[in-house]
C-alpha positions as CSV (number, residue, x, y, z in Angstrom):
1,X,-17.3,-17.7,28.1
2,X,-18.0,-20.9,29.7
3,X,-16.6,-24.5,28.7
4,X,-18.4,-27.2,27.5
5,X,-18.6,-30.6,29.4
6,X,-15.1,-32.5,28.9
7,X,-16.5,-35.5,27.5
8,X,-18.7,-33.2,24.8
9,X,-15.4,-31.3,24.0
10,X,-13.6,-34.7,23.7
11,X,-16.0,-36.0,21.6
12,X,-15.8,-33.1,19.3
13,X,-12.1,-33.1,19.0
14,X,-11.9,-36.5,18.0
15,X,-14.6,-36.3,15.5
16,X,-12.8,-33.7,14.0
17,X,-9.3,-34.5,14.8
18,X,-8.2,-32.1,16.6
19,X,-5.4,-31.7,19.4
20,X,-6.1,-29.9,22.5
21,X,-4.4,-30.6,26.0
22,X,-4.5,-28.3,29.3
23,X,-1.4,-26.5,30.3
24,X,-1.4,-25.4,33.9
25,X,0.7,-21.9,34.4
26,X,2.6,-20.9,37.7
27,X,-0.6,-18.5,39.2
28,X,-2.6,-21.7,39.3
29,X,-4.7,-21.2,36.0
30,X,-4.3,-22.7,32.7
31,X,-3.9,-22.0,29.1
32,X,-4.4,-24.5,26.2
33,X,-2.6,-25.9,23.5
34,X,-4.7,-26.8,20.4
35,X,-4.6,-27.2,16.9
36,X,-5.5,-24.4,14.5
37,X,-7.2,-25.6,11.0
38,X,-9.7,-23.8,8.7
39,X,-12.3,-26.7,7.5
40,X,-13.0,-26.6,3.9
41,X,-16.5,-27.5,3.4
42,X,-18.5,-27.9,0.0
43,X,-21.9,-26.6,-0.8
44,X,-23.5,-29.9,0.9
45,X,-21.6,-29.2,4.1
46,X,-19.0,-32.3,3.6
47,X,-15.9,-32.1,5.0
48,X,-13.1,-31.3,1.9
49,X,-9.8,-30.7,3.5
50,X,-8.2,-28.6,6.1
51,X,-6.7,-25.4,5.9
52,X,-4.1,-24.7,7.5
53,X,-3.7,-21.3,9.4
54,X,-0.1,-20.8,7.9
55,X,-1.2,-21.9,4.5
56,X,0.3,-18.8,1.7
57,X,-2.3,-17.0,0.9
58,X,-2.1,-17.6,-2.8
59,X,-2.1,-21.3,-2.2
60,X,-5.3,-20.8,0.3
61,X,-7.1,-18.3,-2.4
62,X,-6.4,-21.4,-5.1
63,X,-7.7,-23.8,-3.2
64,X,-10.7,-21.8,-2.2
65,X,-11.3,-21.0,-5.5
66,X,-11.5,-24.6,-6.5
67,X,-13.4,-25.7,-4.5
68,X,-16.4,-22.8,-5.3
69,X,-16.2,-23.7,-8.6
70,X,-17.5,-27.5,-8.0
């Protein structure tokens, strides 16, 4: 999997507010640290809310439920 060009994955990260930031690692590579979100969208593809991965499951299945039913 290749990586997009840094100012195209800055420009994508801001627009959706996400954190990301290179971590280098003692062999010489790297790992990242990012944020982790699920994007609620409605049927018109707008932005709702985010979702967060550690959201309960019954509070997730609510708010997904909700939101199909406007």
């Amino acid at each position: 999997m290749s990586a997009g060009a840094p100012y195209l994955v800055a420009a994508v990260a801001k627009a959706c507010r996400v954190y990301y930031k290179r971590v280098p690692v003692q062999d010489g590579g790297y790992t990242m640290d990012h944020s982790s979100a699920i994007y609620l969208m409605d049927r018109a593809g707008q932005f709702v809310a985010p979702l967060a991965s550690q959201t309960d499951e019954r509070i997730a299945l609510e708010r997904l439920r909700k939101l199909a039913a406007s």
